[in-house]
N, C-alpha and C positions, 0 to 999 in steps of 0.2 A: 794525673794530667789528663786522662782520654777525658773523666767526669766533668771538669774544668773547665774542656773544650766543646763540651755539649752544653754544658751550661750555659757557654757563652755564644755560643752558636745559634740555639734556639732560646735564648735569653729564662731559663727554665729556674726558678728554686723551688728549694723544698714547700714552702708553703703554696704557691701557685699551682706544682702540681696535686697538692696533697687538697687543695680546694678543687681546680678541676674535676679531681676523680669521686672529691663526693657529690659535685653537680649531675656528672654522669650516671652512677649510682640512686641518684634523688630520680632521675626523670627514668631510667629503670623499672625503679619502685613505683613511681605513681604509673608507669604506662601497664605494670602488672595490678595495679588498682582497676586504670580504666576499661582495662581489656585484658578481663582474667586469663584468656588463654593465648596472650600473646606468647607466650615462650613454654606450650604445649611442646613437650616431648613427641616426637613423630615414629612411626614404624618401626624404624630403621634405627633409631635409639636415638637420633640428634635430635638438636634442638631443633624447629619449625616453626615460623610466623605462620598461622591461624586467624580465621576472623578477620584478613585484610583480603583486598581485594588483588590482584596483579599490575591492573591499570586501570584509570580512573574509568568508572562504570556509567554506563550509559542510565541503566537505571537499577533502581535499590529493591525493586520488590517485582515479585511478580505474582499474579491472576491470571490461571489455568482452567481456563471452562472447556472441561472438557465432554464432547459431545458422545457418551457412549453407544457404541453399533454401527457406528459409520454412517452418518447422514450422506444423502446424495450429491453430490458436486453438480450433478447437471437439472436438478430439483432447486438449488441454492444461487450458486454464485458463477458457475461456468457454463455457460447459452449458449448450446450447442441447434443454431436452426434447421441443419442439413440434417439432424434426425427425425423432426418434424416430416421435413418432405420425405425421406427416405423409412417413416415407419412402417413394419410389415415385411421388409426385405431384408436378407441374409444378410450379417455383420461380412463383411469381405475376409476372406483368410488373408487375404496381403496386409489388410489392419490388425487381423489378429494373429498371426506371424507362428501361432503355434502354441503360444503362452499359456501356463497352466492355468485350469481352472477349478474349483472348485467340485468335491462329490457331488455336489447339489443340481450343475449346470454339464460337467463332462458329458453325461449322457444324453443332453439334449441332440435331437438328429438337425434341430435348424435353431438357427439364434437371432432371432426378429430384432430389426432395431426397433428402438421408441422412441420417440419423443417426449418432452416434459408436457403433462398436463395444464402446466401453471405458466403465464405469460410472463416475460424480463419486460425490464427497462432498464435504459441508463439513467446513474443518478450523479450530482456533484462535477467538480470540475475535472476527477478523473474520466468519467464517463465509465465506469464500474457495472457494470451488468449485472441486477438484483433481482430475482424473481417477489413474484406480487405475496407471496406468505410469509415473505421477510419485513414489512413495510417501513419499522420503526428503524430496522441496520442499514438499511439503502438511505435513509437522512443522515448517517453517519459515517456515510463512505470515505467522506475528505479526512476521516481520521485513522482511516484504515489500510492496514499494508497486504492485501491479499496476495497469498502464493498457492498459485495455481496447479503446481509441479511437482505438489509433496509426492516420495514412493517408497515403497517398500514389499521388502520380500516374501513379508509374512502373510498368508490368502487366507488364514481365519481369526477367529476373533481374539481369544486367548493368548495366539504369541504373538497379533499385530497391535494388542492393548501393551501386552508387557513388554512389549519393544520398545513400543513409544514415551511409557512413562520409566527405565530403566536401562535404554539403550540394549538390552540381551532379550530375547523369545526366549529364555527359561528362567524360573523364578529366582528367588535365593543372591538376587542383586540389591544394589542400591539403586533405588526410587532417584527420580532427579532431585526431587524437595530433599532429599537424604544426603547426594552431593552435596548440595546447596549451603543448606545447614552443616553440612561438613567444614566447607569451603569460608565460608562468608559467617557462621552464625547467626543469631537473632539480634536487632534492635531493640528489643526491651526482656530487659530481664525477667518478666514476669509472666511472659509469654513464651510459648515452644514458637522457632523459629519455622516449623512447617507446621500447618493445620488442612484437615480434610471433612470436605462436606459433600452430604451425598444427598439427590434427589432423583422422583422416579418422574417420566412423564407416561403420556396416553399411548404409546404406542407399542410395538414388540419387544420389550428388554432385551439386556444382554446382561449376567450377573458383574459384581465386581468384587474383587476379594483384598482381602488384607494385605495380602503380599504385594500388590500396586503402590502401598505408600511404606513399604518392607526399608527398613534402615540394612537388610542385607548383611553382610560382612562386616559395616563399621560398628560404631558403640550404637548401643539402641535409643541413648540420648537421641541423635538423629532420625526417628522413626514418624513419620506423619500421626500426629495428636488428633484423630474422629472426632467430632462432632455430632450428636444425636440429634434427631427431629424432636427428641421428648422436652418434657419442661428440664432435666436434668440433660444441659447442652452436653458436658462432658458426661459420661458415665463414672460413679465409683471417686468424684471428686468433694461428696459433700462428706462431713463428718457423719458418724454414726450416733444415736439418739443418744444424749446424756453425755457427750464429751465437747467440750468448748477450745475454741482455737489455740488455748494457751495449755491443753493438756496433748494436744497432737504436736506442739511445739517442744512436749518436753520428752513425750516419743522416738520422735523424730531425730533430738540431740543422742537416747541413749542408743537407738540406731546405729546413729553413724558412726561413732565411738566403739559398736560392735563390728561394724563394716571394715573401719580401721583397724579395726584387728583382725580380721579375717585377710582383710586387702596385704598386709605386716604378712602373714603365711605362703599364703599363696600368689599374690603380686597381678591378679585377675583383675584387669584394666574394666572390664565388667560390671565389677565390685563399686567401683567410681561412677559410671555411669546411671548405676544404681539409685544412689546418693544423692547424682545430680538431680534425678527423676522425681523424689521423694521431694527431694526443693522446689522444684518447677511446680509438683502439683499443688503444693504447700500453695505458692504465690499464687497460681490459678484460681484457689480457691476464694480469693478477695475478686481477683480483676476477671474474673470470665461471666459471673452474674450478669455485675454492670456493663461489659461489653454486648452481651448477648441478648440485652433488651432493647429490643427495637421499636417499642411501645414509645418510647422519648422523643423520637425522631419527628423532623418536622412534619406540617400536614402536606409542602409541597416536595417531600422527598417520597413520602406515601405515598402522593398521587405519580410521582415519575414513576417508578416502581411496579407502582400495578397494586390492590387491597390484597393480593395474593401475599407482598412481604411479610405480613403480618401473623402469615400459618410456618411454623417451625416445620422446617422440611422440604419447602417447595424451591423449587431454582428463585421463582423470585427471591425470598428468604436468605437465601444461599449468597445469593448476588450483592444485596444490600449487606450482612456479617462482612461477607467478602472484605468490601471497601472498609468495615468498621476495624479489620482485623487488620490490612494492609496499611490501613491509616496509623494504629496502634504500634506500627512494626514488627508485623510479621515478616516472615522473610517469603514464606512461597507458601500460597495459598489456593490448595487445587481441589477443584468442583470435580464430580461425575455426575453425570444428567443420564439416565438409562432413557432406553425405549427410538433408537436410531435405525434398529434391523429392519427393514421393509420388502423382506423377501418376496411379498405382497401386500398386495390394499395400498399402494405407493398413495392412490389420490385421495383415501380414505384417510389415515392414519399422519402422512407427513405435515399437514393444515395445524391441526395439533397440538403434535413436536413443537413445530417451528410455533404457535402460537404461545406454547408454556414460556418459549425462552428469547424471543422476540424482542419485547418491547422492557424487560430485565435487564436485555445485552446492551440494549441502549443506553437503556436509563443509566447502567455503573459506567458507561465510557464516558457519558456530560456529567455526571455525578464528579467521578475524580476531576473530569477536565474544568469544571467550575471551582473544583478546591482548591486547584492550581497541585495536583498530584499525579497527573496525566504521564508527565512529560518525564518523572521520577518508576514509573508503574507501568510494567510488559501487561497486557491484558492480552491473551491467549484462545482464541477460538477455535473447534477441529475435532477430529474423530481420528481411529487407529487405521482407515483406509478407504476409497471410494467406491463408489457403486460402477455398476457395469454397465456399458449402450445399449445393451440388448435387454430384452426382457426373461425373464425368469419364469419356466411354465408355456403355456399358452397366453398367448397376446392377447390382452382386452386392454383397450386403450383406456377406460373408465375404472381398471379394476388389476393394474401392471403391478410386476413387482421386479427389483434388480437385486443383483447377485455380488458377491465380496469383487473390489478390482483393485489391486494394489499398485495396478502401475501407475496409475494418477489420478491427484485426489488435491481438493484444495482447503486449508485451512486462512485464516487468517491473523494480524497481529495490531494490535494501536498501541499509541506509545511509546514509554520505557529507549526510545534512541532508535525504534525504526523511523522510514520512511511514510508519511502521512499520503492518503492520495494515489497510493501507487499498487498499482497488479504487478503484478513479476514471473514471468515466465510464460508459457504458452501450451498446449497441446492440440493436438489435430483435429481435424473440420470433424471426427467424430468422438471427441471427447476419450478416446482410448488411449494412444502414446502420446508421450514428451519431445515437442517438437523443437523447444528453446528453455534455456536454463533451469536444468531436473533439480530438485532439491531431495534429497537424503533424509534418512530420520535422522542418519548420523549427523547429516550437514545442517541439520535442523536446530539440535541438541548443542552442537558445537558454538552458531549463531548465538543462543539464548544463552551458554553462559559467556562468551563475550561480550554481550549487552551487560553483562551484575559483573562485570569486570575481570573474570576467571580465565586465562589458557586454557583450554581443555584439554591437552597435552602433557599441563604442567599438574593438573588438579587428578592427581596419582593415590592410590593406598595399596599398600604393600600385602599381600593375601594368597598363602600357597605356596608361595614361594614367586609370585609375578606381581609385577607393579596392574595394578586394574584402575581402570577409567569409566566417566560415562559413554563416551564417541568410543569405547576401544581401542581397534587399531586404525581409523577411519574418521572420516568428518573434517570438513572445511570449511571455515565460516563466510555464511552468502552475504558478500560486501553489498552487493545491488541492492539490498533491502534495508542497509545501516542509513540513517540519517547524517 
């Protein structure tokens, strides 16, 4: 009777349920086709969606030019004129409150301010403040979200780099591209979803290491994929002399059948990741030639560019792959550019810098935003912390140099779901404290996976025995700069 009453209740038989649940079953099955790791076992042993985003994403990729050594803020984009008149004179201890400094500067017995050698202007309809060694990014200011307010704890280089690309000052974390690819995976299967390019420019380096683009704690599938200046982009991805594609194919099969049996032992989630790796570079080895020649390319993407794209290595180079790899679907595509440290030679050495990577930074922001990829694409500009008001040494106006300052420091953002057009926050008539809306590295990180549609809260891995994130325990996403 009870079956009877159901039946007729929800008007159900046997056949109609017995179709329904293989329609359910069918779309199952093809969604574990389309998206192999939709029903990724997680941590904790449950089931877990993978590869999707939380809520609908502002944008699907991001471009991380990241500036290493800390370019100056008041050299750049924050026009500070009250140090001009006030150069030569004591930084005021009520501005500097007491705030740590650096070995390099502690011992100083006076702290001259300076002013920028190099003239501003306002440019676009925000009226954005660019100095004159920026020329080609001041025409592209209406596309830009500058935040003037970034800060952080860390006052040297090492744990204000690794903070910023891993949310922790010590290593042995996950990279954000690591989250990332955690989080979201890759748009094309034939590519790793993080790639890392490295270039040097003319000024004082800062090194950069491996553990910057470290997949950390998670599987190492997640680890940032290098890229070499040499003719061989990847390293170690071509065959060796006398074996052809279809005998690394049959390698590769007896591999993994060894893997699987090792994996059958010991249950080393490792083991898999392994496997995956061996696959990815498998594919690599068709699709990264042809993405990596840039010889193809038109003559009027050449001349945006600069003839510089053309030399494997150089930021411009860097810049143009960039957009080829992002277009391709990558998922997080992160530059390092050395040579930012200007401990000295500030009006020597920073012309340069900013010359190598000037009129590159431009060209990839009209570049996407003519492919109509802009507005899908976070393009990320910035260093691990700012320079200091005061000079470094003795004052020579012709010959200055400034010191680590982490209270405030400005980066910038285009695209990808910020705000075009717009400065966001403020610091004092002497470019040292946060006078209006600080932004966080945490609240920084937070913001950015927001934008690729992620919680940060929610985007957890279980490790030691504690749930780990990239924000931590910290970070709040800066609405003011959302679109």
């Amino acid at each position: 009777m009870e079956n009877e009453f159901i039946n007729q209740r929800f008007h159900i038989t046997r056949r109609h349920f017995l179709g329904k649940m293989s329609l359910g079953l069918g779309s199952v099955a093809l969604g574990s086709l389309l998206i192999p790791d939709l029903f990724k076992s997680g941590d904790d042993g449950l089931s877990q969606l993978t590869g999707l985003p939380h809520f609908a994403p502002k944008a699907k990729r991001i471009i991380y030019l990241f500036q290493n050594g800390a370019p100056s803020q008041l050299e750049s984009f924050d026009y500070k004129p009250l140090l001009n008149k006030m150069t030569g004179q004591d930084l005021p201890a009520s501005i500097r409150q007491g705030q740590r400094l650096t070995g390099m500067t502690s011992n100083q017995a006076k702290f001259p301010l300076v002013g920028s050698h190099f003239s501003f202007k306002q440019y676009g309809k925000s009226g954005a403040w660019v100095s004159e060694i920026f020329p080609n990014i001041a025409k592209i200011v209406d596309d830009i979200c500058f935040i003037k307010t970034m800060h952080t704890e860390a006052i040297n280089h090492d744990p204000a780099l690794t903070f910023m690309q891993s949310g922790a000052q010590q290593g042995n974390r996950p990279s954000m591209g690591a989250w990332l690819s955690y989080g979201l995976g890759s748009e094309n299967k034939n590519l790793p979803a993080y790639c890392v390019l490295l270039s040097r420019g003319r000024g004082n380096g800062q090194g950069v290491y491996s553990k910057l683009w470290s997949n950390g704690f998670l599987d190492s599938i997640h680890q940032g994929v290098q890229f070499s200046s040499s003719e061989e982009r990847v390293l170690y991805l071509k065959d060796p002399a006398g074996r052809d594609r279809q005998d690394t194919r049959k390698m590769l099969d007896n591999l993994a059948q060894l893997n699987d049996l090792n994996y059958t032992d010991f249950g080393d989630p490792e083991i898999q990741a392994r496997v995956q790796q061996y696959e990815m570079a498998y594919r690599m080895q068709a699709a990264v030639p042809e993405l990596s020649d840039l010889s193809q390319e038109p003559d009027h993407i050449i001349k945006m560019y600069g003839a510089d794209c053309l030399v494997p290595g150089t930021y411009a180079s860097n810049c143009l792959l960039a957009r080829k790899l992002s277009e391709s679907g990558v998922r997080f595509v992160q530059l390092y550019h050395q040579g930012w440290d200007q401990h000295g030679n500030m009006v020597g050495e920073m012309p340069l810098q900013a010359e190598d990577v000037d009129r590159a930074t431009a060209a990839l922001i009209m570049d996407l935003k003519q492919r109509g990829l802009l507005d899908e694409t976070l393009v990320i500009w910035g260093g691990e912390f700012g320079r200091t008001n005061y000079c470094q040494g003795n004052l020579s106006k012709e010959n200055y140099g400034r010191d680590h300052h982490p209270r405030s420091y400005t980066i910038w953002m285009a695209g990808g779901g910020v705000k075009p057009g717009t400065v966001y926050g403020e610091t004092d008539e002497f470019g040292y404290n946060i006078v209006r809306d600080p932004v966080h590295v945490n609240d920084f990180h937070a913001t950015v996976l927001h934008l690729m549609g992620l919680n940060h809260e929610q985007l957890t891995f279980k490790h030691l025995g504690r749930r780990y994130r990239l924000t931590d325990v910290a970070g709040k996403v800066v609405n003011g700069i959302l679109a």
